[in-house]
C-alpha positions in Angstrom: 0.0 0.0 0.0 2.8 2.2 0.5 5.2 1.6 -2.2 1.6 2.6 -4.6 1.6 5.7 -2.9 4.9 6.4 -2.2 5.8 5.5 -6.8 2.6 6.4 -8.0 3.3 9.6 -9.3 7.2 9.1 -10.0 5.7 5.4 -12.4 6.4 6.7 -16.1 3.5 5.5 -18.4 4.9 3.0 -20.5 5.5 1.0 -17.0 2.0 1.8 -15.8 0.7 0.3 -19.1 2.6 -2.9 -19.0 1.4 -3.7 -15.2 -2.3 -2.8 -16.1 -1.4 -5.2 -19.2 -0.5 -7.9 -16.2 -4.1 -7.9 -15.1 -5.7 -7.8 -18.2 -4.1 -10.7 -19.4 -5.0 -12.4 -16.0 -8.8 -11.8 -16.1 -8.7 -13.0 -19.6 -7.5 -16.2 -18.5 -10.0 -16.1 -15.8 -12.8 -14.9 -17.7 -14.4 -15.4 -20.9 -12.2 -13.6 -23.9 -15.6 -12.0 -26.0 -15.8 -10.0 -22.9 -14.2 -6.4 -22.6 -11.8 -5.7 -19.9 -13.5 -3.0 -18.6 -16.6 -5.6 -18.2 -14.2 -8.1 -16.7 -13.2 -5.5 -14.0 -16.9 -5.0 -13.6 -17.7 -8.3 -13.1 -14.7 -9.2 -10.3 -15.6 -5.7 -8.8 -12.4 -4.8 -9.7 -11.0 -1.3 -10.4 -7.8 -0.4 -13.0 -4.4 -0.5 -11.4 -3.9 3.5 -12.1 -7.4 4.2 -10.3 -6.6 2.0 -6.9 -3.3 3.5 -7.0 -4.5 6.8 -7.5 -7.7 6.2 -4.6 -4.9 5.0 -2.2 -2.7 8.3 -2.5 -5.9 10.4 -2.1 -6.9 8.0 1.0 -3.2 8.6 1.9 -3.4 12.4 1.6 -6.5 12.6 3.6 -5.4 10.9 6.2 -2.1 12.6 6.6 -4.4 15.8 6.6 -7.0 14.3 9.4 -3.9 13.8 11.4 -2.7 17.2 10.9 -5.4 19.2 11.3 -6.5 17.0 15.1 -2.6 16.9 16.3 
């Protein structure tokens, strides 16, 4: 959880590509291929890489700002 929010911004595209690439080839192993991937997230409830990453800095940044704001 850390590393994703700690790298997140610094990940150059080409990299973030080829992991999201990682899970799409897994769900179509998993799943049915005349599906889309964006149905196949859908369908495990899943989100892309680059959005959890980016809802974990923002969770991140929020909480760093709670803490700031009550210490």
């Amino acid at each position: 959880m850390y590393c994703a929010t700690v790298f997140h911004h610094a990940l150059p595209a080409y990299l973030s590509d080829e992991l999201e690439h990682v899970q799409k080839q897994a769900l179509s192993i998993i799943l049915p291929n005349d599906m889309s991937y964006h149905k196949r997230l859908s369908l495990c409830n899943l989100e892309t890489l680059k959005d959890r990453r980016i809802e974990l800095c923002n969770i991140f940044f929020y909480s760093i700002c709670l803490n700031h704001v009550t210490s």
